[in-house]
N, C-alpha and C positions, 0 to 999 in steps of 0.2 A: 504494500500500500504506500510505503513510503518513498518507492520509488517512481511510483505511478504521481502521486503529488509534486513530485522533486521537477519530473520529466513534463510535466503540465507548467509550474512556474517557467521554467528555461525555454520553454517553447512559444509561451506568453512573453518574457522579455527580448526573445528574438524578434517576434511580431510586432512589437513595440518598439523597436530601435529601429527596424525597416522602412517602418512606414513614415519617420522624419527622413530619407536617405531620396535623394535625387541625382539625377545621369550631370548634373551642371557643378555638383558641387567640387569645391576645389579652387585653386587659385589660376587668373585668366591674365592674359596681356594682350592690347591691342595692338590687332592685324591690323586695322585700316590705320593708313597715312593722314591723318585730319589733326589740322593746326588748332581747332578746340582743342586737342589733348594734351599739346604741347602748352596751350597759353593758361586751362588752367590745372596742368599737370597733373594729371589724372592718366595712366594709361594702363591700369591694372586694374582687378575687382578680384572680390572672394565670395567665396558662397558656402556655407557651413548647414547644417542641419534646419537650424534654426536663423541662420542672421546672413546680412548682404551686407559685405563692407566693401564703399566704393567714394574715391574723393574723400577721403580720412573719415565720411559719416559712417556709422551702421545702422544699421535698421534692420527690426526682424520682420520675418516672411513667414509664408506658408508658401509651397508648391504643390503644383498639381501640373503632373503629368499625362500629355497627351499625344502617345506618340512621340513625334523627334521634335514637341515642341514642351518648352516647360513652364507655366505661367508663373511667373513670381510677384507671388500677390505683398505689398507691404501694407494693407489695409487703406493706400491713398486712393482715387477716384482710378487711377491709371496703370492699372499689375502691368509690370514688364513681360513680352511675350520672346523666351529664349527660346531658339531654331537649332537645335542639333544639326550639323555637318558633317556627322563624322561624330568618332569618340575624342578627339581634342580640339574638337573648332566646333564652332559657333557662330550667333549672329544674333543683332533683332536692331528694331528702327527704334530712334528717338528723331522725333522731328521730323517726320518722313525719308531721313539719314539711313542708312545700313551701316551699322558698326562693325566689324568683324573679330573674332575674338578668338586666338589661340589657348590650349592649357599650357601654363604652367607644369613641365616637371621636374 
């Protein structure tokens, strides 16, 4: 019995840990050439379970995955919509812009 209880916790905190886990997370540099990133120095971002850190701010998130795209909702009017490319590239608009975004590894 005790193993049957043991093996149901462990297989709950596996389920539990998965379901914060997204294909984006990790740390990113920008592929595109755009003088925004140079002026105001910005050309990286991270993504963790829980938080976007980008431009020295952080902010936490929820994701929701859909396919090879990941919406990164920060509860503002606007969730960022990340485009998988690939397992270490990326993309998504600001401004009707296309950013492009390499992993970090």
């Amino acid at each position: 019995m005790k193993k049957i209880v043991l093996s149901a916790m462990l297989l709950l905190a596996f389920l539990l840990s998965a379901c914060n886990d997204t294909p984006i997370k990790g740390k990113w540099q920008a592929a595109t050439d755009d003088l925004v990133f140079d002026i105001i120095n910005c050309r990286s971002l991270e993504f963790t379970s829980t938080r976007m850190y980008m431009c020295g701010m952080s902010s936490k998130v929820k994701y929701v995955v859909e396919g090879n795209k990941v919406v990164v909702d920060s509860g503002d009017d606007s969730p960022l919509v990340c485009v998988l490319d690939g397992d270490d590239k990326m993309h998504f608009e600001i401004n009707n812009k296309r950013l492009d975004w390499n992993r970090v590894k």
